[in-house]
PDB file of N, CA, C, O and CB in Angstrom:
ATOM      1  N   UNK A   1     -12.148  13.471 -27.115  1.00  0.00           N
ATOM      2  CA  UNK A   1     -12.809  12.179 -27.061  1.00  0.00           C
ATOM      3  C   UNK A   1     -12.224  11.234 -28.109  1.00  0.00           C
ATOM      4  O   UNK A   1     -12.255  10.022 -27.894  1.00  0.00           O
ATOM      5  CB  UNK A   1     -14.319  12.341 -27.269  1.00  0.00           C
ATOM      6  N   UNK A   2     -11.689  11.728 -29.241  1.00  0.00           N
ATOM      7  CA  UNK A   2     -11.500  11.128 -29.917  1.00  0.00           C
ATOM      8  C   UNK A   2      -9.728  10.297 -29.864  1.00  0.00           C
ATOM      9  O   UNK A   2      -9.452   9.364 -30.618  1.00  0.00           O
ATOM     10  CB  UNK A   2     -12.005  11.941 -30.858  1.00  0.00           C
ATOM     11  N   UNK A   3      -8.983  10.727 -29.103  1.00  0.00           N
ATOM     12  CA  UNK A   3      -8.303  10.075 -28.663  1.00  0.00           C
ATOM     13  C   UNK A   3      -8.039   9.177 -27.745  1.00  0.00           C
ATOM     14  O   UNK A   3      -7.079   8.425 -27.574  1.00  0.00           O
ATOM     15  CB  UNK A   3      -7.940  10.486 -28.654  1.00  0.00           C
ATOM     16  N   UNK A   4      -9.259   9.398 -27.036  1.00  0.00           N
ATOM     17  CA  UNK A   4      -9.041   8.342 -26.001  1.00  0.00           C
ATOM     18  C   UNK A   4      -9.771   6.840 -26.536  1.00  0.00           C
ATOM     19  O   UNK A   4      -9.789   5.823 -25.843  1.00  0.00           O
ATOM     20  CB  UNK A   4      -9.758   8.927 -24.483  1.00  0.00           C
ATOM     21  N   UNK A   5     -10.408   6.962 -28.037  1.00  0.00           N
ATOM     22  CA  UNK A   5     -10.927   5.765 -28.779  1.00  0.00           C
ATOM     23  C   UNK A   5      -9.621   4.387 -28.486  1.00  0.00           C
ATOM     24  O   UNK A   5      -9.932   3.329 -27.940  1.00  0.00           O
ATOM     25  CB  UNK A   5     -11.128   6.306 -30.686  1.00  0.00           C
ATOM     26  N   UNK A   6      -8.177   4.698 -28.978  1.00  0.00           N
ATOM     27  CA  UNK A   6      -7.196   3.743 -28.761  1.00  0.00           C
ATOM     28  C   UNK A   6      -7.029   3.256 -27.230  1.00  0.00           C
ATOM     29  O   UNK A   6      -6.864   2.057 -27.006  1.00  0.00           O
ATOM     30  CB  UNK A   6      -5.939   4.315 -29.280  1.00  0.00           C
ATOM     31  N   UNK A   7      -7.053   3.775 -26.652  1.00  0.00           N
ATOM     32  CA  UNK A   7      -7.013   3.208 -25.232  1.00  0.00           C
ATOM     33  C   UNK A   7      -8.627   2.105 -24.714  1.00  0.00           C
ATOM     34  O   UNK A   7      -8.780   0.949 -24.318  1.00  0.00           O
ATOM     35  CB  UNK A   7      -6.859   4.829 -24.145  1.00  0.00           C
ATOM     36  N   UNK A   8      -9.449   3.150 -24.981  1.00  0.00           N
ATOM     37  CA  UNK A   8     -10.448   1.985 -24.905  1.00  0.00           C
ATOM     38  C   UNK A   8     -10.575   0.692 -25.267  1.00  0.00           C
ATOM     39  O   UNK A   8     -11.139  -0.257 -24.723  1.00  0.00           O
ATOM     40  CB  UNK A   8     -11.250   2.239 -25.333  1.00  0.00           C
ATOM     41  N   UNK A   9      -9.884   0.814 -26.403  1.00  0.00           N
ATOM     42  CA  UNK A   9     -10.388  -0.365 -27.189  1.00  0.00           C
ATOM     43  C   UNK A   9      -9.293  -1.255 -26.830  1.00  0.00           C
ATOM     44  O   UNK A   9      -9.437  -2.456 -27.061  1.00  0.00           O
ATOM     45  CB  UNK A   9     -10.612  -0.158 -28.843  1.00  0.00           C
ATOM     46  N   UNK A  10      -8.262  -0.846 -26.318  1.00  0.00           N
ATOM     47  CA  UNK A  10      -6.838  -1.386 -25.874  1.00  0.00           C
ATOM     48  C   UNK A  10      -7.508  -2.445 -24.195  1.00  0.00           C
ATOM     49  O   UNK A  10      -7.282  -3.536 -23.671  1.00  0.00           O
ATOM     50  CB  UNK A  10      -5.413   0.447 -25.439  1.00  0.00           C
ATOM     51  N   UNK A  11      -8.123  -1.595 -24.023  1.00  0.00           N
ATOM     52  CA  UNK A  11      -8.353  -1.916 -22.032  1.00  0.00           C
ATOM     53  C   UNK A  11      -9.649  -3.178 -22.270  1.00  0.00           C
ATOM     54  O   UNK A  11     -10.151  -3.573 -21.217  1.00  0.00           O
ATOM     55  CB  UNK A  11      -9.292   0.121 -20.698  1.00  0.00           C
ATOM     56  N   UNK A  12     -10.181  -3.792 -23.548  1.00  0.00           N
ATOM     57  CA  UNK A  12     -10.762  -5.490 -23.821  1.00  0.00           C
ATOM     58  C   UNK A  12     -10.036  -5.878 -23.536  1.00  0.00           C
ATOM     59  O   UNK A  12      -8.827  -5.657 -23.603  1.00  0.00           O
ATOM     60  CB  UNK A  12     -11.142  -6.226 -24.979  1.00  0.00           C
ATOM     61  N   UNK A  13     -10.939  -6.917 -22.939  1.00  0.00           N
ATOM     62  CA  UNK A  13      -9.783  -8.216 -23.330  1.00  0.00           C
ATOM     63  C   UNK A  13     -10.179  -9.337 -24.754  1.00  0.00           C
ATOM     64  O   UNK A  13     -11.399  -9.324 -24.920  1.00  0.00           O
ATOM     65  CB  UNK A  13      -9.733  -9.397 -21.727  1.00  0.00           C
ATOM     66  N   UNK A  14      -9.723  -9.928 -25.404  1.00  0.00           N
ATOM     67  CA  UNK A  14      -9.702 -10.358 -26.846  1.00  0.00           C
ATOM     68  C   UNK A  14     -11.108 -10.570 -26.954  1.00  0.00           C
ATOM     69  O   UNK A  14     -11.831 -10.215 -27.885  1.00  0.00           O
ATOM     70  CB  UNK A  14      -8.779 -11.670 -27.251  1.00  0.00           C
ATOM     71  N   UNK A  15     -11.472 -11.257 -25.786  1.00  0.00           N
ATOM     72  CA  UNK A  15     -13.200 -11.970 -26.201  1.00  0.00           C
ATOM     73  C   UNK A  15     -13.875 -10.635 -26.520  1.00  0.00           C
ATOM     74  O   UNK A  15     -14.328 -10.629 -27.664  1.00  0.00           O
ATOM     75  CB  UNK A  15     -14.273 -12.939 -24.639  1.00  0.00           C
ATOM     76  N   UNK A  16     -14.029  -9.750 -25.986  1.00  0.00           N
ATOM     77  CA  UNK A  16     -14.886  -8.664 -25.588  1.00  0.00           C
ATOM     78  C   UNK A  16     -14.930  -7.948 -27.096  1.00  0.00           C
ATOM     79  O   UNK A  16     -15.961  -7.735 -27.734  1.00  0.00           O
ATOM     80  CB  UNK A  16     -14.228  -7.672 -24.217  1.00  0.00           C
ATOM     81  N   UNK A  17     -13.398  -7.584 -27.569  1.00  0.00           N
ATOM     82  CA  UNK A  17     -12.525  -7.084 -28.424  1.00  0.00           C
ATOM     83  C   UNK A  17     -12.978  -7.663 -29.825  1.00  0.00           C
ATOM     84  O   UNK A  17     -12.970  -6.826 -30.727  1.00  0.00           O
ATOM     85  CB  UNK A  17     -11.087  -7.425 -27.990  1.00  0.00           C
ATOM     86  N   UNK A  18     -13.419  -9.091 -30.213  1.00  0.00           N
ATOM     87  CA  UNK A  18     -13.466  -9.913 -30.894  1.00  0.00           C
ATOM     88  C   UNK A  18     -14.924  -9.396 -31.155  1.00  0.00           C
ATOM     89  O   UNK A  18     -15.372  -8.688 -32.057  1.00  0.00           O
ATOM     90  CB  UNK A  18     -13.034 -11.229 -30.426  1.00  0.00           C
ATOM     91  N   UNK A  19     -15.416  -9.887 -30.248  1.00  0.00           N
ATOM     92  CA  UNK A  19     -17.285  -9.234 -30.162  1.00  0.00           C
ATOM     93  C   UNK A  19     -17.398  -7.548 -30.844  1.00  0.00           C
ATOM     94  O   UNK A  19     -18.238  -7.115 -31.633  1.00  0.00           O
ATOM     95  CB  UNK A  19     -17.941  -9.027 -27.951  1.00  0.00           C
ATOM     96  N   UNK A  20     -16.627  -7.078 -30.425  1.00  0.00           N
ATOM     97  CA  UNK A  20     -16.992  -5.703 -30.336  1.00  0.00           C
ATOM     98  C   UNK A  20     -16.329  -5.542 -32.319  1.00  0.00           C
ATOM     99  O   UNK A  20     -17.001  -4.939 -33.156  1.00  0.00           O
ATOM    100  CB  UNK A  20     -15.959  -4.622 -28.647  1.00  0.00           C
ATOM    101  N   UNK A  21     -15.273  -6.067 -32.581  1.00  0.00           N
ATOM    102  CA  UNK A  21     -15.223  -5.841 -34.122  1.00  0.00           C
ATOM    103  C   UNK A  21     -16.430  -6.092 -35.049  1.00  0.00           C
ATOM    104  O   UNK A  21     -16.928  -5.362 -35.906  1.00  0.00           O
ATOM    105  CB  UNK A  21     -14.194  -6.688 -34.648  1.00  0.00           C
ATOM    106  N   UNK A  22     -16.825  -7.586 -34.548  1.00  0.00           N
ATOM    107  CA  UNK A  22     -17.802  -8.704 -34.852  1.00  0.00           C
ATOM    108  C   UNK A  22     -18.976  -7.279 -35.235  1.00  0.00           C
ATOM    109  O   UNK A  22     -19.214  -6.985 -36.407  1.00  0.00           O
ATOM    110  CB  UNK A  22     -18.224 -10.099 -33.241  1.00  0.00           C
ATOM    111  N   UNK A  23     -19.330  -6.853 -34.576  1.00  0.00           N
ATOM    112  CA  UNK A  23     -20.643  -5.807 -34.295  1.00  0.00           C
ATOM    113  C   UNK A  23     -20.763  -5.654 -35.374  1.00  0.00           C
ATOM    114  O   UNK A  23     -19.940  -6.182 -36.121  1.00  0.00           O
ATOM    115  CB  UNK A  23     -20.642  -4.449 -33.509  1.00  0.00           C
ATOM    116  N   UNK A  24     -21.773  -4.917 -35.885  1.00  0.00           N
ATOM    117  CA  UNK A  24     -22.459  -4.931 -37.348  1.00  0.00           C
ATOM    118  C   UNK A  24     -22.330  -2.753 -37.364  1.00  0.00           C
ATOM    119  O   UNK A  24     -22.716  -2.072 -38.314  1.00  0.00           O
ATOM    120  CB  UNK A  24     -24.774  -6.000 -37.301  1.00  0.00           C
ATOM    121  N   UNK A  25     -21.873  -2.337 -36.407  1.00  0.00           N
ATOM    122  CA  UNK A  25     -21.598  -0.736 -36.507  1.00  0.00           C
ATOM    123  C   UNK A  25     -20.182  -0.742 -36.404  1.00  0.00           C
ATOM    124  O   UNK A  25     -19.479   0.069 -37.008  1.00  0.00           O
ATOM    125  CB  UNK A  25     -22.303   0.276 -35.297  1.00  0.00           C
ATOM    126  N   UNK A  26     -19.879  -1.353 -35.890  1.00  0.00           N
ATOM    127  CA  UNK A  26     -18.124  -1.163 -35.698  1.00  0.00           C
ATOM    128  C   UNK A  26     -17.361  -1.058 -36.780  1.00  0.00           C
ATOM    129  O   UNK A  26     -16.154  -1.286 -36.705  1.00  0.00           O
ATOM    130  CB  UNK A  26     -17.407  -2.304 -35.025  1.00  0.00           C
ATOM    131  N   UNK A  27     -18.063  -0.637 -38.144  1.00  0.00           N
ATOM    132  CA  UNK A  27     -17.305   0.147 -39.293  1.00  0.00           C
ATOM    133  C   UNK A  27     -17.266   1.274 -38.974  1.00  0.00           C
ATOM    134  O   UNK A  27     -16.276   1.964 -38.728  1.00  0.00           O
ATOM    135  CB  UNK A  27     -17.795   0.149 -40.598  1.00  0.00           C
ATOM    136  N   UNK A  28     -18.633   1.611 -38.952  1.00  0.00           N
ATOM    137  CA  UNK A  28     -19.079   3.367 -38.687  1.00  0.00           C
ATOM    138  C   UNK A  28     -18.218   3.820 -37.512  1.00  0.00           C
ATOM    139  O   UNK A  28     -17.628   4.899 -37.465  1.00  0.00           O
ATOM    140  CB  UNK A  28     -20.930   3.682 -38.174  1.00  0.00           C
ATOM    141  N   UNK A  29     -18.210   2.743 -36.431  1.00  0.00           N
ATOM    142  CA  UNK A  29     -17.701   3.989 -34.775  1.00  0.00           C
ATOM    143  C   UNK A  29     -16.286   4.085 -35.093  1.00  0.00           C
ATOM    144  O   UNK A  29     -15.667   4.926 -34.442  1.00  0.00           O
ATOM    145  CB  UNK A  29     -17.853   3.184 -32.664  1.00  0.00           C
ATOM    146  N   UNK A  30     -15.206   2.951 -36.529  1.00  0.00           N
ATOM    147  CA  UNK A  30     -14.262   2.893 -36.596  1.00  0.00           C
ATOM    148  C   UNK A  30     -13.844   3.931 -37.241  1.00  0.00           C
ATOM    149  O   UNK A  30     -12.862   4.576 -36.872  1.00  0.00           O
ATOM    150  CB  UNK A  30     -14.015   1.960 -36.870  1.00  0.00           C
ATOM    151  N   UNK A  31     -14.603   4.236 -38.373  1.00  0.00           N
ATOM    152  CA  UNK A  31     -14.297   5.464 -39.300  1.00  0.00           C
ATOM    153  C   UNK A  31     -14.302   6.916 -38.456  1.00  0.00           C
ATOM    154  O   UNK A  31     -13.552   7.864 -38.690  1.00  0.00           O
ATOM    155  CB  UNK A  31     -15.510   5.524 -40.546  1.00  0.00           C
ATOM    156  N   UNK A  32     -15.241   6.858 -37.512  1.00  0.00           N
ATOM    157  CA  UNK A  32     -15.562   8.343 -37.096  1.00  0.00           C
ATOM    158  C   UNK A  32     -14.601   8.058 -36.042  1.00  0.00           C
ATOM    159  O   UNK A  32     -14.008   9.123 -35.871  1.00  0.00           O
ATOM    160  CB  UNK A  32     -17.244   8.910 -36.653  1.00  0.00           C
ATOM    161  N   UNK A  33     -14.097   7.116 -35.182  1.00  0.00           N
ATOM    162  CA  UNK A  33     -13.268   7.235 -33.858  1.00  0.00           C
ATOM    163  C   UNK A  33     -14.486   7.849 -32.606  1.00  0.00           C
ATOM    164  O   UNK A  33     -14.175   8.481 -31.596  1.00  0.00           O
ATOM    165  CB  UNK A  33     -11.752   8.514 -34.165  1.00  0.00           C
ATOM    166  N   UNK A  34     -15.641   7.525 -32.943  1.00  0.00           N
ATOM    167  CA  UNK A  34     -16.750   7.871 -31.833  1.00  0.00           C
ATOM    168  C   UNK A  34     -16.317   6.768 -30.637  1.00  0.00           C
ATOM    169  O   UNK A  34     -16.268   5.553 -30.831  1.00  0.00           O
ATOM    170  CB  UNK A  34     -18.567   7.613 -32.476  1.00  0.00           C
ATOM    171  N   UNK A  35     -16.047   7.365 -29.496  1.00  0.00           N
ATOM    172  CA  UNK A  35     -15.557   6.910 -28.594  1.00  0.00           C
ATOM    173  C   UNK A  35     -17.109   6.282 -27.440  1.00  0.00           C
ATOM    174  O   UNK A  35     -17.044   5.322 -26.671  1.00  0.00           O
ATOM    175  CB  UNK A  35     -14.463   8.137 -28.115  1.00  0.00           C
ATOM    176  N   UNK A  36     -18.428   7.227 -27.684  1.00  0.00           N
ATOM    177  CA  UNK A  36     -19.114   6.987 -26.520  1.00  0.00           C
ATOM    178  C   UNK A  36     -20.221   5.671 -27.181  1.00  0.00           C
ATOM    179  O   UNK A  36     -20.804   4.797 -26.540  1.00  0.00           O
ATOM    180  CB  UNK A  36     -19.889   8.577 -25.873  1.00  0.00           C
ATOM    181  N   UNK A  37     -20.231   5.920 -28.628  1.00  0.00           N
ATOM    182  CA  UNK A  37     -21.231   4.726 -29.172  1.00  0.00           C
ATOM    183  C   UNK A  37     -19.997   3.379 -28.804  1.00  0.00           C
ATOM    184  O   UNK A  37     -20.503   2.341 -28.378  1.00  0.00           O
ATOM    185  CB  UNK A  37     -21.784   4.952 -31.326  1.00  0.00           C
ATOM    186  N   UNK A  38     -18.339   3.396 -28.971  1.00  0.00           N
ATOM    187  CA  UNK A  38     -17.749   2.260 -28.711  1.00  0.00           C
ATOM    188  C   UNK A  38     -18.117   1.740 -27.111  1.00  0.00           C
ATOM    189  O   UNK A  38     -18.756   0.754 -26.744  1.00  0.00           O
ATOM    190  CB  UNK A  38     -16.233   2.502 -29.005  1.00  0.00           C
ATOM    191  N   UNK A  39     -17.595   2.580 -26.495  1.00  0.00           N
ATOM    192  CA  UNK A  39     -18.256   2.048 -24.950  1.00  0.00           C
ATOM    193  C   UNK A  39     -19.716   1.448 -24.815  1.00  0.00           C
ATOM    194  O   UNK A  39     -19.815   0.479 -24.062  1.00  0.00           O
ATOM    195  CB  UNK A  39     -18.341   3.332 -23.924  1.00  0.00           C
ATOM    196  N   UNK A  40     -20.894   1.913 -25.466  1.00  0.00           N
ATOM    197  CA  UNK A  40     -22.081   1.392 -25.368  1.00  0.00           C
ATOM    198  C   UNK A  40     -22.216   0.218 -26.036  1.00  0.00           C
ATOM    199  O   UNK A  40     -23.249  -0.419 -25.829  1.00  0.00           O
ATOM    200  CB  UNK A  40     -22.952   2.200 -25.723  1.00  0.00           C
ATOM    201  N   UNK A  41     -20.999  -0.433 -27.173  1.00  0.00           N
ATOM    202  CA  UNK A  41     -21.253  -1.320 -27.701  1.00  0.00           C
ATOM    203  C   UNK A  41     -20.826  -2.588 -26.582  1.00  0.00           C
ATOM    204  O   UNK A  41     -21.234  -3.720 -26.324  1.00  0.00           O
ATOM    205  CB  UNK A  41     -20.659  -1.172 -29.014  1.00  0.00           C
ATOM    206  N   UNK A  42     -19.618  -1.549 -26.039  1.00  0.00           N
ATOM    207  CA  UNK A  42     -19.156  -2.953 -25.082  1.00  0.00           C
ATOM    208  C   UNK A  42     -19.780  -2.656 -23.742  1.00  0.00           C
ATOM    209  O   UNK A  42     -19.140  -3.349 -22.951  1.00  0.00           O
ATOM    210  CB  UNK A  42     -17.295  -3.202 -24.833  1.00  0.00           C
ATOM    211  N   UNK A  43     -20.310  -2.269 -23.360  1.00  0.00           N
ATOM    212  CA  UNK A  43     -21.094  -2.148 -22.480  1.00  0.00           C
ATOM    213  C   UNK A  43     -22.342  -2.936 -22.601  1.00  0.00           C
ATOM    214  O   UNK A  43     -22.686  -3.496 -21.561  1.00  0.00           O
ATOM    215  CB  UNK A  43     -21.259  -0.959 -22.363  1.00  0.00           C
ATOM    216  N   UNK A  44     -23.056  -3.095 -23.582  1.00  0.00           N
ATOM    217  CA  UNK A  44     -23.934  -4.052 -24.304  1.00  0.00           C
ATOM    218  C   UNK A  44     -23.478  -5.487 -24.180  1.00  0.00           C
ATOM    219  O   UNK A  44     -24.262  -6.368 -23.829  1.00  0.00           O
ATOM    220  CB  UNK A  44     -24.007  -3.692 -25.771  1.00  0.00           C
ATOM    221  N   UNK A  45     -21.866  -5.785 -24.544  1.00  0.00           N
ATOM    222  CA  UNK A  45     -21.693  -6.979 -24.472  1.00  0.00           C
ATOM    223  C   UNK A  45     -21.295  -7.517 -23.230  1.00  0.00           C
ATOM    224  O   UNK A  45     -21.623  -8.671 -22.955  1.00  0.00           O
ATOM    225  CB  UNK A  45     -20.969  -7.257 -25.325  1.00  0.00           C
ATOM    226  N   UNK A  46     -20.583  -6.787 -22.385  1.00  0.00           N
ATOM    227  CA  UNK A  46     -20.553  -6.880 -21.116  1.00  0.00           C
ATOM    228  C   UNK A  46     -21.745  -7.437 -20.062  1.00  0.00           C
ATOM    229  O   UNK A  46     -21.762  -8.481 -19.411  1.00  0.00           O
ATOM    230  CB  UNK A  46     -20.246  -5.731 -20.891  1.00  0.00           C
ATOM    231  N   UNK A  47     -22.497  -6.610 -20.119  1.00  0.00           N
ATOM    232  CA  UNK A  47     -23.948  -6.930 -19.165  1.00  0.00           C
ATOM    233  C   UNK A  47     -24.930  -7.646 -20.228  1.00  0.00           C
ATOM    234  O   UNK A  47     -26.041  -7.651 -19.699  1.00  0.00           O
ATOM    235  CB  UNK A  47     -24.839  -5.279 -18.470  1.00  0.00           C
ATOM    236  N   UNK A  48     -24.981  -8.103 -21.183  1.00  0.00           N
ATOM    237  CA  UNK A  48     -25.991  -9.288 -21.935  1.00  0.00           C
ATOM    238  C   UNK A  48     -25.116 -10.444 -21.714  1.00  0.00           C
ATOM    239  O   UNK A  48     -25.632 -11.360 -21.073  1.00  0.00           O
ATOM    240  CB  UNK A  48     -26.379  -9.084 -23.767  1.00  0.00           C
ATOM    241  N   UNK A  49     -23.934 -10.599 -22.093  1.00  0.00           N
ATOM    242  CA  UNK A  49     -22.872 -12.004 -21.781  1.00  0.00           C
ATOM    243  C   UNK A  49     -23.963 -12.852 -22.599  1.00  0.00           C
ATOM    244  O   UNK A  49     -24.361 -13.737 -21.842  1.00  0.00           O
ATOM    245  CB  UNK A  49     -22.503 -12.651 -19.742  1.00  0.00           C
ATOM    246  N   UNK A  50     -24.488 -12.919 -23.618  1.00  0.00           N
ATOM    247  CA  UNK A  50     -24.556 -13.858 -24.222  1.00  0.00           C
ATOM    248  C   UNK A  50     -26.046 -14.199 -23.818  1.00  0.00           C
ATOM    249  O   UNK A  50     -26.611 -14.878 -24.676  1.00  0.00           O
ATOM    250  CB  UNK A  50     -23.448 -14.748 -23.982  1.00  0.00           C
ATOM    251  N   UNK A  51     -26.675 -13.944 -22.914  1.00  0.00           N
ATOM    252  CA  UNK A  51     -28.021 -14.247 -22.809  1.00  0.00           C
ATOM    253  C   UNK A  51     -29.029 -13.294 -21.896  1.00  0.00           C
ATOM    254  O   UNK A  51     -28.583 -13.365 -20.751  1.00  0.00           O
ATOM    255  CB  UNK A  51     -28.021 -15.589 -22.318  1.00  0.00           C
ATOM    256  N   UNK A  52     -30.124 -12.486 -21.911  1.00  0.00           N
ATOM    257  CA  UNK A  52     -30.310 -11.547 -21.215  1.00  0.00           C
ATOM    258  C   UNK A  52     -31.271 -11.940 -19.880  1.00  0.00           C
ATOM    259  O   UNK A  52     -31.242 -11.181 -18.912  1.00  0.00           O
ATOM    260  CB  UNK A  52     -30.785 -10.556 -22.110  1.00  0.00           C
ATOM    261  N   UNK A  53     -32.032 -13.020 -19.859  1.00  0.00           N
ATOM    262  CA  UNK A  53     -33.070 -13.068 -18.870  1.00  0.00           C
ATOM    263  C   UNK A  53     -32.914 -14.634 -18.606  1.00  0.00           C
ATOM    264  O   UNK A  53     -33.945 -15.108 -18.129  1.00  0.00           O
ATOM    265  CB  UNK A  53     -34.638 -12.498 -19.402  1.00  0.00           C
ATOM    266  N   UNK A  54     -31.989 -15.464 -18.776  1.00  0.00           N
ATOM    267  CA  UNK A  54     -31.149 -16.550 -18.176  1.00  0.00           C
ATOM    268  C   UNK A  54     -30.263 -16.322 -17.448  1.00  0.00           C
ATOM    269  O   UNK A  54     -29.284 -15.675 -17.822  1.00  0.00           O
ATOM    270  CB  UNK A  54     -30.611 -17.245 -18.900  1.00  0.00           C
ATOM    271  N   UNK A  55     -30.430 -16.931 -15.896  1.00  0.00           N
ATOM    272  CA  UNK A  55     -28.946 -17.227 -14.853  1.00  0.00           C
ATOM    273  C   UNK A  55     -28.506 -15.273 -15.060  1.00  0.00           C
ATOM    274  O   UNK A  55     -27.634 -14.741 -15.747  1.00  0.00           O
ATOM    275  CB  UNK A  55     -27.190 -18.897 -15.913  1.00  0.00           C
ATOM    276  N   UNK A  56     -29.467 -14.718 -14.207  1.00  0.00           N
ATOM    277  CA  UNK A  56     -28.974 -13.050 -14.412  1.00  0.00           C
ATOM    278  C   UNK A  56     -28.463 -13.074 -12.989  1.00  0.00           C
ATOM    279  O   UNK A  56     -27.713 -12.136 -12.716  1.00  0.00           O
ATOM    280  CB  UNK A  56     -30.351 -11.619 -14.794  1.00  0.00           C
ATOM    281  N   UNK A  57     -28.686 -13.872 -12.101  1.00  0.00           N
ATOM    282  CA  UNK A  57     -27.444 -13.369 -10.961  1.00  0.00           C
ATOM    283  C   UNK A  57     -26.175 -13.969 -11.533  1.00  0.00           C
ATOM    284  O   UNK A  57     -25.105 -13.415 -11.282  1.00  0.00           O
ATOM    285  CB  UNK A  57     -27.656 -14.015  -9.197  1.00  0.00           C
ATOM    286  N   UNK A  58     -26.214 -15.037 -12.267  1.00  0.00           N
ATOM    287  CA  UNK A  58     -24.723 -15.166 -12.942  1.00  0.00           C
ATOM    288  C   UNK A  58     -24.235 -14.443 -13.528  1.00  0.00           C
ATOM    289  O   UNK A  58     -23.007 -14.526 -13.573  1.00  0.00           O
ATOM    290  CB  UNK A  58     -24.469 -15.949 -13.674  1.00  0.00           C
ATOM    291  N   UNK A  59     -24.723 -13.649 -14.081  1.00  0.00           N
ATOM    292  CA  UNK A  59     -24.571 -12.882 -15.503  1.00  0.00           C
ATOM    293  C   UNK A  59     -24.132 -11.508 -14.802  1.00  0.00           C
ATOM    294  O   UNK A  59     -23.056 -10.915 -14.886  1.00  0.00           O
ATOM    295  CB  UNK A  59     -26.175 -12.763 -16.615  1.00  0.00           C
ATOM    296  N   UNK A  60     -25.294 -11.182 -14.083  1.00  0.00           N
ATOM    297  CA  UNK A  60     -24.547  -9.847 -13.007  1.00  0.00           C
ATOM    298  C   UNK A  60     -22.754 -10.021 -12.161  1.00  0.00           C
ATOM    299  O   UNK A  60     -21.911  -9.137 -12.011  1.00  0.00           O
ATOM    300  CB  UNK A  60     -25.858  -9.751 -11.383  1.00  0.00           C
ATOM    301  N   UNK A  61     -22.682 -11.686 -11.702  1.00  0.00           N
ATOM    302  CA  UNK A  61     -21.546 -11.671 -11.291  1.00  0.00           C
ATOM    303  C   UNK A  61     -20.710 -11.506 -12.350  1.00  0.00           C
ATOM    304  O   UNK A  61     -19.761 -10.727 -12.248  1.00  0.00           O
ATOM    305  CB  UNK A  61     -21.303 -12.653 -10.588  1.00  0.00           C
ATOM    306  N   UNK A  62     -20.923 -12.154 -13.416  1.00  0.00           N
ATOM    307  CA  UNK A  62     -20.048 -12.060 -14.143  1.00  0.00           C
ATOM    308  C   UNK A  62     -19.511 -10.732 -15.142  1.00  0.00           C
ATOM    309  O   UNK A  62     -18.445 -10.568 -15.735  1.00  0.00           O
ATOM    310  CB  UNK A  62     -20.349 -13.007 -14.665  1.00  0.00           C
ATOM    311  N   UNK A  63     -20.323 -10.166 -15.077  1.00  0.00           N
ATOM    312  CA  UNK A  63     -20.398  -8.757 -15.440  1.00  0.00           C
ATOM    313  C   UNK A  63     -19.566  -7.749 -14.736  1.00  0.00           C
ATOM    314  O   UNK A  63     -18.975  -6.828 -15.300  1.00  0.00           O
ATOM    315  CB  UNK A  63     -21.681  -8.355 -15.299  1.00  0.00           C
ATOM    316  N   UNK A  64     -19.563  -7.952 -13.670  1.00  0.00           N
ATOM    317  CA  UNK A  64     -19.312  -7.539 -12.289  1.00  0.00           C
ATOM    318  C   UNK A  64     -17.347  -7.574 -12.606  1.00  0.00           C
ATOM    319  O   UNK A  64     -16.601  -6.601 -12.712  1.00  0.00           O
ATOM    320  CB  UNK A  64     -20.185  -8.911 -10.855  1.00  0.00           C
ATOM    321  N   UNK A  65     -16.993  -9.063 -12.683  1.00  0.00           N
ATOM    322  CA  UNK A  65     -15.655  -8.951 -12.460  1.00  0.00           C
ATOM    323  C   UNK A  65     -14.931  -8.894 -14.069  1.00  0.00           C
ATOM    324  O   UNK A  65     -13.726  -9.005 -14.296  1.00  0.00           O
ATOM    325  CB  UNK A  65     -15.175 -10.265 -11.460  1.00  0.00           C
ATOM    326  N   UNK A  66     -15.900  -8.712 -14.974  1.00  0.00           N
ATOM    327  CA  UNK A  66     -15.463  -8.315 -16.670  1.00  0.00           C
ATOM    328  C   UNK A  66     -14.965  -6.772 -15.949  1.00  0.00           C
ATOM    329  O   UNK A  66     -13.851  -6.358 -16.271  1.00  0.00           O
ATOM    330  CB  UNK A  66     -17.176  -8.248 -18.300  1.00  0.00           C
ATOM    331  N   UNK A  67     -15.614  -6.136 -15.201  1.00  0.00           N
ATOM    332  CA  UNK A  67     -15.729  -4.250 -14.901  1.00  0.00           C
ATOM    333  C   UNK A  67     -14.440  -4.209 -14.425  1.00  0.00           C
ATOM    334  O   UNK A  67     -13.569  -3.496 -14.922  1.00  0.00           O
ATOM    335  CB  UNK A  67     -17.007  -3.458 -13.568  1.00  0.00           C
ATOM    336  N   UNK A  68     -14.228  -5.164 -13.199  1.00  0.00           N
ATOM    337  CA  UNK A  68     -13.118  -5.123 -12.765  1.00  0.00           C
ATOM    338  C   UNK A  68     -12.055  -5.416 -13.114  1.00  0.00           C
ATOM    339  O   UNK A  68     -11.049  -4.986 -12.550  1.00  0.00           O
ATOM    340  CB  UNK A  68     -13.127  -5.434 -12.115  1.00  0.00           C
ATOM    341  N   UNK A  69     -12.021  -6.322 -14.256  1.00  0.00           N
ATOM    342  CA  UNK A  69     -10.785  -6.696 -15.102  1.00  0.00           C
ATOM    343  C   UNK A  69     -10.466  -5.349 -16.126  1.00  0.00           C
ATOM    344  O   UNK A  69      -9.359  -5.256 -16.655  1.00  0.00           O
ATOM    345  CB  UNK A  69     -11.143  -8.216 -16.068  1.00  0.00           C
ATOM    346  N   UNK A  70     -11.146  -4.690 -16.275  1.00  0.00           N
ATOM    347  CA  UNK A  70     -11.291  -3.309 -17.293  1.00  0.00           C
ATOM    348  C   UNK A  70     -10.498  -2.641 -16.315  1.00  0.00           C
ATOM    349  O   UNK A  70     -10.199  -1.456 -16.467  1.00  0.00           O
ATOM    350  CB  UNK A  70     -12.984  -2.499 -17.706  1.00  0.00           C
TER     351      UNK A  70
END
């Protein structure tokens, strides 16, 4: 698991990437190379996009083709 941490974090794209440093744990998941708390972080930022219970069929589309750009 712990190798596949570089690839993950490789397969953001900058915004996502930017967010996901930004995070207030992303010392800790950096030090340990915990690969499944990194996915949940961006997985978090992925499907909230910035607002959780505003424009959620937008937010689902848009969520939607973030997955597919991954």
């Amino acid at each position: 698991m712990r190798s596949l941490y570089p690839v993950v974090i490789s397969l953001c794209d900058s915004n996502i990437e930017d967010k996901v440093k930004a995070h207030e744990g992303y010392v800790e998941i950096n030090c340990t190379r915990d690969t499944i708390k990194l996915l949940q972080v961006i997985k978090q930022y992925m499907y909230l996009n910035g607002s959780e219970n505003l424009h959620t069929i937008h937010n689902q589309f848009m969520s939607t083709i973030s997955l597919f750009r991954m």
